[in-house]
Biotite code that builds the C-alpha atoms (Angstrom):
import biotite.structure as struc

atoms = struc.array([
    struc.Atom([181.558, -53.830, -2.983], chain_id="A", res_id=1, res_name="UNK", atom_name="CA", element="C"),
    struc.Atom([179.917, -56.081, -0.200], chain_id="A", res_id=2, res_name="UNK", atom_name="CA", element="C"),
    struc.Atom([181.682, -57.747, 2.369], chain_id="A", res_id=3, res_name="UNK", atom_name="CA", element="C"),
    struc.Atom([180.859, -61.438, 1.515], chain_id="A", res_id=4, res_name="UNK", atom_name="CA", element="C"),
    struc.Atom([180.295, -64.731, 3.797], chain_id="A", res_id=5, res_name="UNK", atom_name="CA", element="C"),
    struc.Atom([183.578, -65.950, 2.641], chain_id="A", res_id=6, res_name="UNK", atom_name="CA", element="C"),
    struc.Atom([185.571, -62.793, 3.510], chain_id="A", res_id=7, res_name="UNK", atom_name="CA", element="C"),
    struc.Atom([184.077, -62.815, 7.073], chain_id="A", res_id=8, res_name="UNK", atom_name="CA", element="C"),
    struc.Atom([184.958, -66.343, 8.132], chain_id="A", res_id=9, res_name="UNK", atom_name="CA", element="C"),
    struc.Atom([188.488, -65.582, 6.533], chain_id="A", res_id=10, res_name="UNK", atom_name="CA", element="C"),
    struc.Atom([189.034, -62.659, 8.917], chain_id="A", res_id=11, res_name="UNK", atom_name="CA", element="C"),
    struc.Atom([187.387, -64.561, 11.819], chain_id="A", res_id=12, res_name="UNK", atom_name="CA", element="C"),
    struc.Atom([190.088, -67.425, 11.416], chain_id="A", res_id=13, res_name="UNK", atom_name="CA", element="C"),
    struc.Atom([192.636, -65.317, 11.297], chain_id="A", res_id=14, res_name="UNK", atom_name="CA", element="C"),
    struc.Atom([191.659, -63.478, 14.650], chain_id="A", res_id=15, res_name="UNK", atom_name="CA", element="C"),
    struc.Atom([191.134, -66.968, 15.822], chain_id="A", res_id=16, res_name="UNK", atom_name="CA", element="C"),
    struc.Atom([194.579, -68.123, 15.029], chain_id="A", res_id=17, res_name="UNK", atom_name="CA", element="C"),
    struc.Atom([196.276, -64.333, 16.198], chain_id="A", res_id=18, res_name="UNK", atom_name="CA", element="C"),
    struc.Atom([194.606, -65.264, 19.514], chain_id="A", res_id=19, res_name="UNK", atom_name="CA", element="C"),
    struc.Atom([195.885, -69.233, 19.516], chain_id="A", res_id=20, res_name="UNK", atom_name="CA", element="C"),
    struc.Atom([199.687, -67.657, 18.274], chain_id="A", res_id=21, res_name="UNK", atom_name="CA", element="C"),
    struc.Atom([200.000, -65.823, 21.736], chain_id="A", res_id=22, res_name="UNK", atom_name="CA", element="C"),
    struc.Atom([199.293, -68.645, 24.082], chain_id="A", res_id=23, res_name="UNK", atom_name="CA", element="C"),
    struc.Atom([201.263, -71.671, 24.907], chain_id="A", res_id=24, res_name="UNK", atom_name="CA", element="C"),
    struc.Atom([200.217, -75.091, 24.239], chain_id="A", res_id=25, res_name="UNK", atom_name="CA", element="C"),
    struc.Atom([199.566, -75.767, 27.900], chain_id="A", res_id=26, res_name="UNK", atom_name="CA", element="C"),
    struc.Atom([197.193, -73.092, 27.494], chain_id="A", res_id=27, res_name="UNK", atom_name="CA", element="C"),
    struc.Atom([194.852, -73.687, 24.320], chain_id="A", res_id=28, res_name="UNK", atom_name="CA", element="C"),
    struc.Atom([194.711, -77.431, 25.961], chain_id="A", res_id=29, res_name="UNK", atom_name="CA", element="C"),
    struc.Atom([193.149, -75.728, 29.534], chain_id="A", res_id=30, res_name="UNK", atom_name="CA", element="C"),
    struc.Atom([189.503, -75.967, 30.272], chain_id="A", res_id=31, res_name="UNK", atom_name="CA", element="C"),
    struc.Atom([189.023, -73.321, 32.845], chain_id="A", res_id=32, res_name="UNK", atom_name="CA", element="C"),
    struc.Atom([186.521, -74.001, 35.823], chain_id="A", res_id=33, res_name="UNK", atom_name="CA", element="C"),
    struc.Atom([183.044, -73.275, 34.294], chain_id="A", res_id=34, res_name="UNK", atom_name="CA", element="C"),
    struc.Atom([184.193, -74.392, 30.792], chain_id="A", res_id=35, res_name="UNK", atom_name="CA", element="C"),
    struc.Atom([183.940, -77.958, 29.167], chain_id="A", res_id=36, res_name="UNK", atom_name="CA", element="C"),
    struc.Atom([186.012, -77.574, 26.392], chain_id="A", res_id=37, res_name="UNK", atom_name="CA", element="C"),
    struc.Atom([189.170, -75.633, 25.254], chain_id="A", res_id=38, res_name="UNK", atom_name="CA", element="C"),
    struc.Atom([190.884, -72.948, 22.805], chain_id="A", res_id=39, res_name="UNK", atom_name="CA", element="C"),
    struc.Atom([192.270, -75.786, 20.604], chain_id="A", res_id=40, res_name="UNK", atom_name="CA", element="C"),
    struc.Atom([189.293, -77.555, 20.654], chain_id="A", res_id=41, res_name="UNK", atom_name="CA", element="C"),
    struc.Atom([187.089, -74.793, 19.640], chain_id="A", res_id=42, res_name="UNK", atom_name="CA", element="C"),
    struc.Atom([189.238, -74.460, 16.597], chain_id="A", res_id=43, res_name="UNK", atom_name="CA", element="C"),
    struc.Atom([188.920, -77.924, 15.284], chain_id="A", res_id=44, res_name="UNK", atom_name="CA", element="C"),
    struc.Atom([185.353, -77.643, 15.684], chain_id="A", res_id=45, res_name="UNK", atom_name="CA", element="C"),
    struc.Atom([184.720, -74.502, 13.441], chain_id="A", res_id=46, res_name="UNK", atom_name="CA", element="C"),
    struc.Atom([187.308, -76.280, 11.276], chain_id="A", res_id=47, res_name="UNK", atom_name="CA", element="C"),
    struc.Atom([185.103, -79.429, 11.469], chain_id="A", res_id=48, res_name="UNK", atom_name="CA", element="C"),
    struc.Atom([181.657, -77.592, 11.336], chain_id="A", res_id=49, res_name="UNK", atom_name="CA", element="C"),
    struc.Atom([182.786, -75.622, 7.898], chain_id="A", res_id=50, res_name="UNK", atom_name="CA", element="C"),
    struc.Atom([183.319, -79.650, 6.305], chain_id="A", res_id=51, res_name="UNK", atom_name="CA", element="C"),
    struc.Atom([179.881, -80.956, 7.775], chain_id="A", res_id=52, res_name="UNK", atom_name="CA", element="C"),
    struc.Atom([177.523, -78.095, 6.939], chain_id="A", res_id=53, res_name="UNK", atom_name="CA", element="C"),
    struc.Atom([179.032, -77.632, 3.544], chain_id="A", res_id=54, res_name="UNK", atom_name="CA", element="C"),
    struc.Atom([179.946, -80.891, 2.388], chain_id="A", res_id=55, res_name="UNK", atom_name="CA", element="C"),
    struc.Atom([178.046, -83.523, 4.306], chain_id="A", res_id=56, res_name="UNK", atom_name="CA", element="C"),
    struc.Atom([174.882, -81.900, 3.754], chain_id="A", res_id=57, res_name="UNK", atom_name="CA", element="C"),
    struc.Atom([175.507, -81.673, 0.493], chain_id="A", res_id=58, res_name="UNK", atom_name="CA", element="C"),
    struc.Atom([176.071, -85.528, -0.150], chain_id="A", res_id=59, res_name="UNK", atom_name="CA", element="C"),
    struc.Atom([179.697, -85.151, -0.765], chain_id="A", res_id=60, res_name="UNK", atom_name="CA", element="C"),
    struc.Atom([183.115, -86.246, 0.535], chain_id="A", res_id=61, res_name="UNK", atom_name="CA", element="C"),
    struc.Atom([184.417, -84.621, 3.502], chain_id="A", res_id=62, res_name="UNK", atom_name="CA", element="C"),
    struc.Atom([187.673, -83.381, 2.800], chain_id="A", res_id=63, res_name="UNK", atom_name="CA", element="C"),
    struc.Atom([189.725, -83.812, 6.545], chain_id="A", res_id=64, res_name="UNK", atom_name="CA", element="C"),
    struc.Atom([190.073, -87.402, 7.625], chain_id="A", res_id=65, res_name="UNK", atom_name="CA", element="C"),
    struc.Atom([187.424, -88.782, 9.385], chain_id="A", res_id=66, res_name="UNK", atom_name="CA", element="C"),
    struc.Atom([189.179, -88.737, 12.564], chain_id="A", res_id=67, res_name="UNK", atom_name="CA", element="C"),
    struc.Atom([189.038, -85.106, 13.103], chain_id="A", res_id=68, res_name="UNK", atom_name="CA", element="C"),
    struc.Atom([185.436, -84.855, 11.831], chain_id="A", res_id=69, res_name="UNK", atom_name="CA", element="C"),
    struc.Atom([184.674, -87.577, 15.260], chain_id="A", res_id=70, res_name="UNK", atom_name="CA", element="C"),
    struc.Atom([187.331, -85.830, 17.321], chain_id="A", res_id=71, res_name="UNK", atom_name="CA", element="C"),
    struc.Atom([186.038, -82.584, 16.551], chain_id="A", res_id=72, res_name="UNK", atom_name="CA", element="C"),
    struc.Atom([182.159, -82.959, 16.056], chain_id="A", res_id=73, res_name="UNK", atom_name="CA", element="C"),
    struc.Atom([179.224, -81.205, 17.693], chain_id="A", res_id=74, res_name="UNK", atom_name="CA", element="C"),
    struc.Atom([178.543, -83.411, 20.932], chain_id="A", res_id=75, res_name="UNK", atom_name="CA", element="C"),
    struc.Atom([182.146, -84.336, 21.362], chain_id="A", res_id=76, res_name="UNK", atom_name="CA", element="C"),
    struc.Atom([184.712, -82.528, 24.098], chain_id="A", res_id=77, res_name="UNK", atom_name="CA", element="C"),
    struc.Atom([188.467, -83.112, 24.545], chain_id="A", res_id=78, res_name="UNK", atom_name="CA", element="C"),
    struc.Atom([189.094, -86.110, 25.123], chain_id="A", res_id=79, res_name="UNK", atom_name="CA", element="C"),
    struc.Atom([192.975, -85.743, 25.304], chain_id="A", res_id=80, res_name="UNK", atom_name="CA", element="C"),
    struc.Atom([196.129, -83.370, 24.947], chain_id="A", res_id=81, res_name="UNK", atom_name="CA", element="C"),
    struc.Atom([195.988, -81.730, 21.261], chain_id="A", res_id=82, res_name="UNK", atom_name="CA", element="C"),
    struc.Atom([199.665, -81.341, 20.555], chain_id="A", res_id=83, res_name="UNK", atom_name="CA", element="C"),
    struc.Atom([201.046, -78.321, 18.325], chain_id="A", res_id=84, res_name="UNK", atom_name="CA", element="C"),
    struc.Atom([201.407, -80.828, 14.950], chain_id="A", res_id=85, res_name="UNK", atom_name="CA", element="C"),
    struc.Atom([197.592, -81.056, 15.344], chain_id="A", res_id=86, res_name="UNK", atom_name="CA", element="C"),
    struc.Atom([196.833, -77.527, 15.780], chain_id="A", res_id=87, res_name="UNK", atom_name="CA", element="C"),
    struc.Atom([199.324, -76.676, 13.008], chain_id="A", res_id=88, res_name="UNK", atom_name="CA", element="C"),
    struc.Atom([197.717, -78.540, 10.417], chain_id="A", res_id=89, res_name="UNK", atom_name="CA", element="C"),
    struc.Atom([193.846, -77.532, 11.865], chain_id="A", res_id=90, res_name="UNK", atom_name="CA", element="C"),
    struc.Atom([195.537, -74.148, 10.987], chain_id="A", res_id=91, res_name="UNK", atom_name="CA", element="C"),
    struc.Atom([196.822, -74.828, 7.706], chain_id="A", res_id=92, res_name="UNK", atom_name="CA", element="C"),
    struc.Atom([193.635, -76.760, 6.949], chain_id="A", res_id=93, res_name="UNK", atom_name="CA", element="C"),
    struc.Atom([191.451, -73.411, 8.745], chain_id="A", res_id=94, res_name="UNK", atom_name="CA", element="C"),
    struc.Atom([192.652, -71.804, 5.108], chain_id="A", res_id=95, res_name="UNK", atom_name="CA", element="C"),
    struc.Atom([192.932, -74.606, 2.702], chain_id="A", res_id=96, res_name="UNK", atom_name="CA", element="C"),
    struc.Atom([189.790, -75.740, 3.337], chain_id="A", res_id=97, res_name="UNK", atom_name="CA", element="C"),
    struc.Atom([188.237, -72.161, 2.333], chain_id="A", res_id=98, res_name="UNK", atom_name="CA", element="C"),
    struc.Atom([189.887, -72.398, -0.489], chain_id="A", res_id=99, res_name="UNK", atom_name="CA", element="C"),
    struc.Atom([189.054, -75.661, -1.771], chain_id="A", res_id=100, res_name="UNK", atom_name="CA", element="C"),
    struc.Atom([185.224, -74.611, -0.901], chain_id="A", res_id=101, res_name="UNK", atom_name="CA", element="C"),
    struc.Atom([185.594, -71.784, -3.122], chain_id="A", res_id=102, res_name="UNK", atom_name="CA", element="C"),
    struc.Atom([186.872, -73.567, -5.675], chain_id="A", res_id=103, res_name="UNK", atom_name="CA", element="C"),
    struc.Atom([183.708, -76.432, -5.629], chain_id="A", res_id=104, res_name="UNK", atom_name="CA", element="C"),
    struc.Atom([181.581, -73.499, -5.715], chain_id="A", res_id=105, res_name="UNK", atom_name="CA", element="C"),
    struc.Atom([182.856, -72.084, -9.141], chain_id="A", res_id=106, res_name="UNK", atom_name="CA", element="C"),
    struc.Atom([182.731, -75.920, -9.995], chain_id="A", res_id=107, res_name="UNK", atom_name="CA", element="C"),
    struc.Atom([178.794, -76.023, -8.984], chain_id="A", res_id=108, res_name="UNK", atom_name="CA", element="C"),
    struc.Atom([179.247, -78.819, -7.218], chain_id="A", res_id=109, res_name="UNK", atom_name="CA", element="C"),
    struc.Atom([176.932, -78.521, -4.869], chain_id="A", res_id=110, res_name="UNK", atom_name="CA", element="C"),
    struc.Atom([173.251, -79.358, -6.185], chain_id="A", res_id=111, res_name="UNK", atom_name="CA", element="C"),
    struc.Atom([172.477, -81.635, -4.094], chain_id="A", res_id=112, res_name="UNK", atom_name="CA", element="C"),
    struc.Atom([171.956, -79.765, -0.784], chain_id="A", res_id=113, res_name="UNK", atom_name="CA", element="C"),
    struc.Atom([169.665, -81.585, 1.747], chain_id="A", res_id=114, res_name="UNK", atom_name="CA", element="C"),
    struc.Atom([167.661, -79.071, 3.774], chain_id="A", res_id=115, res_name="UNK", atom_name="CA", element="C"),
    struc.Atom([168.390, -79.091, 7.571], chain_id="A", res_id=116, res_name="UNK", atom_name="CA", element="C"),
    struc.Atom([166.672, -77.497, 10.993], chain_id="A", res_id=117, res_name="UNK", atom_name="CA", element="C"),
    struc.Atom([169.373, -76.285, 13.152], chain_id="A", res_id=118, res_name="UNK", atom_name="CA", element="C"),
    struc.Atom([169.153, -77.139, 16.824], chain_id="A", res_id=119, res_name="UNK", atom_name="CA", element="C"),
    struc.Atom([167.797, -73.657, 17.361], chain_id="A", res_id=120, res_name="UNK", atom_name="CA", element="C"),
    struc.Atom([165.184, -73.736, 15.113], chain_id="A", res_id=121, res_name="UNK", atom_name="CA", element="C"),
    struc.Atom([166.561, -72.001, 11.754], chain_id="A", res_id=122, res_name="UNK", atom_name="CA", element="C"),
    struc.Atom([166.437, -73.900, 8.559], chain_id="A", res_id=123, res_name="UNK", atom_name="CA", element="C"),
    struc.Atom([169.679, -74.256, 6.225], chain_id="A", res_id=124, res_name="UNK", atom_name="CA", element="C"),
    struc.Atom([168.006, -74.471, 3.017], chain_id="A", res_id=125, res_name="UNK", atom_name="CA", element="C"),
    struc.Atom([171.105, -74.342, 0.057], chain_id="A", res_id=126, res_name="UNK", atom_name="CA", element="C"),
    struc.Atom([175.308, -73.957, 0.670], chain_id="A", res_id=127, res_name="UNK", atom_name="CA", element="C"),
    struc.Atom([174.837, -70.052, 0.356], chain_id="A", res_id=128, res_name="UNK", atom_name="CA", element="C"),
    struc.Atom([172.741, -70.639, 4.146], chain_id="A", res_id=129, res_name="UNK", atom_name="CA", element="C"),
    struc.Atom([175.499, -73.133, 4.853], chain_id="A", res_id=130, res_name="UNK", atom_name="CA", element="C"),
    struc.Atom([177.993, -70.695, 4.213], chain_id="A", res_id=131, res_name="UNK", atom_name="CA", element="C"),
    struc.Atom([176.019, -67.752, 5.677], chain_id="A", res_id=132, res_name="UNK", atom_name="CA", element="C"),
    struc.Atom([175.466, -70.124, 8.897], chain_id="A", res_id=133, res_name="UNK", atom_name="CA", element="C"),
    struc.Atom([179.153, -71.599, 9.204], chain_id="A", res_id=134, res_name="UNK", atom_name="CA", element="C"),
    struc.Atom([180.846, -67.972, 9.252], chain_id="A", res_id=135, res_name="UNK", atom_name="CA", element="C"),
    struc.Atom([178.513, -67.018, 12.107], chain_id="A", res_id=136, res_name="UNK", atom_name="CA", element="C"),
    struc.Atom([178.989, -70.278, 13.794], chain_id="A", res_id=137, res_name="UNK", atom_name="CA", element="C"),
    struc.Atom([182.687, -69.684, 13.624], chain_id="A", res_id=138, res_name="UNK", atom_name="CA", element="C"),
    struc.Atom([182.722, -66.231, 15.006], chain_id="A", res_id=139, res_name="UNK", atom_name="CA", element="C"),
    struc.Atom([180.336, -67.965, 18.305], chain_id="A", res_id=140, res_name="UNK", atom_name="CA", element="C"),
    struc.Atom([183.042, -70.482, 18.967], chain_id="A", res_id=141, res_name="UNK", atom_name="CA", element="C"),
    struc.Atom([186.239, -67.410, 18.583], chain_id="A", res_id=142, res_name="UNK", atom_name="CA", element="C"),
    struc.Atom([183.708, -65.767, 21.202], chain_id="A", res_id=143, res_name="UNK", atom_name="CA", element="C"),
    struc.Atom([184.043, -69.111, 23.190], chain_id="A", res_id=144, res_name="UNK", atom_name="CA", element="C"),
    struc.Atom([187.674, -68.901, 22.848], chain_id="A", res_id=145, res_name="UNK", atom_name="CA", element="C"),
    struc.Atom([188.307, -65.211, 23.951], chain_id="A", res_id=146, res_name="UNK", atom_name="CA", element="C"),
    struc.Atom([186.061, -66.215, 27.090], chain_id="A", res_id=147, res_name="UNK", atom_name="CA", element="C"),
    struc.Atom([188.520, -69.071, 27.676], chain_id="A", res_id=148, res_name="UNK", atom_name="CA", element="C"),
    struc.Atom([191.595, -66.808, 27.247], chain_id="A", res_id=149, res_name="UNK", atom_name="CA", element="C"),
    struc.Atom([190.121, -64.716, 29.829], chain_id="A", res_id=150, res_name="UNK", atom_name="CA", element="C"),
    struc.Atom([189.308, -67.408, 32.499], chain_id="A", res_id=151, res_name="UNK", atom_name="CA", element="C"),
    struc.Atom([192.606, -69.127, 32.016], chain_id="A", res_id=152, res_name="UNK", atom_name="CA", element="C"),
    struc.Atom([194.380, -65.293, 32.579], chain_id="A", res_id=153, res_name="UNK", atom_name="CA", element="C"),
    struc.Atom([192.294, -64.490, 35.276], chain_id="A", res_id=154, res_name="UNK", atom_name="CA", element="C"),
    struc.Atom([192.900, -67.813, 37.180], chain_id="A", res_id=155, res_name="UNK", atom_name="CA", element="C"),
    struc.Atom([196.758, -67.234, 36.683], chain_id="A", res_id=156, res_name="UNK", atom_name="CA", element="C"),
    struc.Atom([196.333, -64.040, 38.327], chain_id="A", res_id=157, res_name="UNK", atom_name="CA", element="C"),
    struc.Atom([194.413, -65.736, 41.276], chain_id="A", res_id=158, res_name="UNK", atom_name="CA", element="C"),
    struc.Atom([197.562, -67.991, 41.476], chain_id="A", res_id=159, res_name="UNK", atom_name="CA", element="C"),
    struc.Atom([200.219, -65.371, 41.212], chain_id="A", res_id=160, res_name="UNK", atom_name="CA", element="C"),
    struc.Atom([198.481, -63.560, 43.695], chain_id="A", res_id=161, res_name="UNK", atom_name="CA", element="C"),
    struc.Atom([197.793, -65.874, 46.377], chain_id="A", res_id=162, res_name="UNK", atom_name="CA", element="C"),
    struc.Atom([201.597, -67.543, 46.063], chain_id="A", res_id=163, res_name="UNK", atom_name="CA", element="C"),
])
């Protein structure tokens, strides 16, 4: 049997969320020089992204509060601390929200898809492209994240080095 779409962002959330588990707050919420973002921000973007390709381009109701779709958006950056209730629920929600898709999709609820050009030039034509596109785009931004992770090490090294 075929590894599908859905089983491949599944796995990338969960490496996401091993890698989140084994730093401290302080840490997910650091933008190393060179960066303009952060770990926990990351996150509630794929989080975020999943809702918007899938959902809003389908005509239908997001299902996160509206908050986190602005907070969390393409365009945006963090704008303040993300505390650990946040990042718990963006966690829960990483799952739930899979789920729930899943579920709409053995409901058919998505006929209503409208077409899209990506920034780069592909076209999302249907949710199976949505869903093909959103697992990719998740696995780019746990790329982001590891390169974060790194910086963030290799500046405490710098620091524990020169003290």
């Amino acid at each position: 049997m075929a590894i599908s779409s859905i089983d491949i962002a599944l796995q990338v959330r969960r490496n996401f969320i091993e890698l989140m588990d084994n730093m401290t707050i302080g840490e997910l919420n650091t933008i190393p020089s060179g960066f303009n973002n952060n770990i926990a921000w990351n996150f509630g973007h794929i989080v975020v992204s999943q809702q918007k390709l899938c959902y809003t381009l389908s005509g239908l109701p997001i299902k996160l509060d509206e908050q986190y779709m602005l907070k969390y958006q393409k365009g945006s950056k963090p704008e303040k601390f993300i505390d650990q209730d946040e990042i718990d629920y963006l966690k829960e929600q990483a799952y739930t929200l899979i789920d729930e898709l899943l579920g709409d999709l053995e409901a058919s609820v998505f006929h209503n898809f409208n077409p899209t050009k990506l920034h780069f030039g592909l076209e999302l034509k249907g949710i199976e492209d949505a869903i093909n596109y959103f697992q990719n785009h998740d696995a780019l931004h746990l790329g982001f994240a590891t390169a974060i992770k790194r910086a963030i090490i290799g500046e405490k090294q710098k620091l524990s080095a020169n003290a």
